[in-house]
N, C-alpha and C positions, 0 to 999 in steps of 0.2 A: 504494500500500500504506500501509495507515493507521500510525503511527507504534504509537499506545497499542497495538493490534493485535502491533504484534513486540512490543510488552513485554509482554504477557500472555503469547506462546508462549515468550519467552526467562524468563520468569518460570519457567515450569510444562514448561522443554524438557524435563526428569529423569524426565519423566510419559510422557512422547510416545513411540510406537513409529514403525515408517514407516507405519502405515495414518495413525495420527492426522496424520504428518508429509503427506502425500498431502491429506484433507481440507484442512487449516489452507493447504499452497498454493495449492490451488484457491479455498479462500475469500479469501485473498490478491492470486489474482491477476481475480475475480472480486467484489469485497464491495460495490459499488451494487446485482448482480442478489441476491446471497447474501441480501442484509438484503431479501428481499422474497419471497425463495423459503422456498417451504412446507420442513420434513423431509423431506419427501418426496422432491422434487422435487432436493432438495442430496444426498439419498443417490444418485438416479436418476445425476445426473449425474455424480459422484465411483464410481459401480457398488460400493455398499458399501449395507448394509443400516442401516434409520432407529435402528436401537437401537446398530451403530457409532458413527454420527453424534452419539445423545443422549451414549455414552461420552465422548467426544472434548470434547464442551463442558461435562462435569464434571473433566475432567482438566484445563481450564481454571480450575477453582473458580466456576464458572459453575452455577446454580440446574437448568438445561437448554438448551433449545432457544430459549424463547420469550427467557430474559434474551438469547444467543448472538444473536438477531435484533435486539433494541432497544441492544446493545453495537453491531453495528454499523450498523447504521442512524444513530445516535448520531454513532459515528465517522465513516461517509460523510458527513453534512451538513457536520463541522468541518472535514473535508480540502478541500470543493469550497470553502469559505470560506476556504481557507489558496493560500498562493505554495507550490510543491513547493521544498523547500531539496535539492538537490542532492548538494551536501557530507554533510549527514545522511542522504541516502539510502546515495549510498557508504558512510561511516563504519558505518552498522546493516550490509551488506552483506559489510563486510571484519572485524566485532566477530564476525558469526555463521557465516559462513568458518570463522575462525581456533575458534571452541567447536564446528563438527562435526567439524575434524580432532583436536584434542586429546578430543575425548570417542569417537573411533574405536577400539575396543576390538581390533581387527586391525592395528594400524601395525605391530607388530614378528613379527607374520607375514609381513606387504607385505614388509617389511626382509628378511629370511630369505630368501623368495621371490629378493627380488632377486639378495642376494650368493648362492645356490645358481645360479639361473640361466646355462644355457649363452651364451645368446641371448637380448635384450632388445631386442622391438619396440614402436612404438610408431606409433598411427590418429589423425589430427585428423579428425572428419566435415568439419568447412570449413575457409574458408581461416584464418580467425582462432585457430580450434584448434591448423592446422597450427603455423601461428608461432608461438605459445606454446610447442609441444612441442620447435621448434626450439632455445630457447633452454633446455628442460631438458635437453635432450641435449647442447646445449653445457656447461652447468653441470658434467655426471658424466663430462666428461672427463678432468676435476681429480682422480678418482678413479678412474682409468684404465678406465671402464665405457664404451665404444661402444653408446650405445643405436641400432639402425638406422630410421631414418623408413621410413614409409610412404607415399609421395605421394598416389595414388589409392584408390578400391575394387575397381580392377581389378588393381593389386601384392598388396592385402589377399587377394584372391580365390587368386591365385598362390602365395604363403607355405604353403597348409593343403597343398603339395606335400613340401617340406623343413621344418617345422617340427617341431618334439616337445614331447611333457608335460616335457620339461627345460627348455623356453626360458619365455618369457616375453611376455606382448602387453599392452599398455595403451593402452586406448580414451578419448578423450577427445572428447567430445558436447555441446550446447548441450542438447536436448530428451533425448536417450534413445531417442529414435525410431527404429529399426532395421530396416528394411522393407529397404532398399538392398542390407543385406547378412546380414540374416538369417540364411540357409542357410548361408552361409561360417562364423558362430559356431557354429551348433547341429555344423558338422562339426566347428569346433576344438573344442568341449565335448566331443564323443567320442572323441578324438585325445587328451583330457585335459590339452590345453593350459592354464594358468593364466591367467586373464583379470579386470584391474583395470581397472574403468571409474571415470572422472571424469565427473561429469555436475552440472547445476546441479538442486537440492533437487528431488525428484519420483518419485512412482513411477514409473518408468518399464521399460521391456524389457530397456534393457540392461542393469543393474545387477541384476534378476534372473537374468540368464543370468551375469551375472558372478560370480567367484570373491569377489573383494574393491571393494568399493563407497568411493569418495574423493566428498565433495561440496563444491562451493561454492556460496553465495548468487548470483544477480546479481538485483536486482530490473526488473519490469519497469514502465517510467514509462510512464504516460499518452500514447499516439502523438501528441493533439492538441495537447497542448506543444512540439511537433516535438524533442523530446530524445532524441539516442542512445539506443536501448534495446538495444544490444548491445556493453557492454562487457566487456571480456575480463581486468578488473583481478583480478577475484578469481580465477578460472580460475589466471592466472598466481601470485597465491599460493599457491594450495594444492597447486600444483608445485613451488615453492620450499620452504613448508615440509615435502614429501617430501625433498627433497636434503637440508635442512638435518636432518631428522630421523634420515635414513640415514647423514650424516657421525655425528653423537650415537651411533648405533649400533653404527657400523666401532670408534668410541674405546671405546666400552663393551666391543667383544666382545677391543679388543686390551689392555685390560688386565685380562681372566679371566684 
């Protein structure tokens, strides 16, 4: 992911909706083939129409499409000519984390949600999710909140037995991709269960289906670098700064 590329979007993010948010990570995580691909062909693939696409590269302050292609084409040549710095990748990763939770226009709904709730569950799709969630759920003990894990999708499956629109479920996803258990949500949506996904920047299913949408960055590196491309740093921010937001909260509501 080209550096100047996040500073144009972090420039102009006040502009962005989730469509444009959608494009820009596809081109992101796609800009050797992007800067070669027709409009066309980038709308084809992102399933958005070519006059979305020309939007999205004016809400960049970009001329249209054709600057949008020599921007990064530009930018791919400098990157394969550069060393990947690491540290700066993280650092852009955990900068822009940290600006989609504070520009989250729902926190203090999330918050609400929570202290109302009967019962507070909580889904890792894998394993590295799971861990993560383990250790938020240790965190809101401090706060005398038992959040209950969820091991599998087949406990997930089980819960839409005993659960109600009074509890609570929080999904946390690498992709968004929901095929596994698809029909388990679409039942808890009509059971009107409350449903907060975590997911890394993307359109994706389940933050549609969801109630309340949490995102974090993780970029993904070059596989032929052979460098981790699944780290779970930011995931676990953006779960802390939920504790830490909902402690903020508890103080605020105990001195109305």
């Amino acid at each position: 992911m080209g550096s100047k590329l996040d500073l144009l979007i972090n420039e102009n993010y006040h502009k962005l909706n989730n469509i444009d948010l959608h494009i820009l990570n596809f081109i992101k995580n796609n800009q050797g083939l992007c800067s070669e691909s027709s409009i066309a062909e980038l709308a084809k693939s992102c399933n958005v129409s070519t006059a979305t696409i020309l939007r999205t590269a004016r809400k960049l302050n970009l001329s249209g499409y054709s600057e949008l292609k020599y921007f990064l084409k530009n930018d791919t040549t400098k990157k394969e000519e550069e060393t990947i710095d690491v540290v700066e990748i993280i650092n852009s990763d955990i900068v822009q984390t940290i600006k989609f939770f504070q520009q989250n226009a729902n926190l203090k709904s999330i918050y609400q949600t929570m202290e109302n709730a009967d019962h507070i569950y909580a889904y890792g799709t894998g394993q590295g999710q799971r861990l993560m969630l383990q250790e938020f759920a240790r965190c809101f003990l401090n706060v005398n909140i038992n959040i209950i894990l969820i091991p599998t999708s087949t406990e997930l499956k089980i819960i839409k037995k005993f659960i109600t629109k009074n509890d609570l479920l929080f999904i946390a996803s690498w992709s968004g991709k929901i095929e596994k258990y698809k029909e388990t949500l679409i039942n808890l949506d009509v059971l009107g269960v409350p449903l907060i996904s975590i997911t890394n920047l993307n359109n994706n299913e389940l933050s549609t289906l969801s109630d309340y949408n949490l995102y974090f960055q993780s970029t993904t590196i070059d596989e032929d670098m052979n460098i981790n491309r699944s780290s779970y740093l930011t995931l676990h921010l953006v779960l802390h700064l939920l504790y830490d937001g909902y402690i903020d909260y508890l103080n605020h509501q105990a001195k109305v």
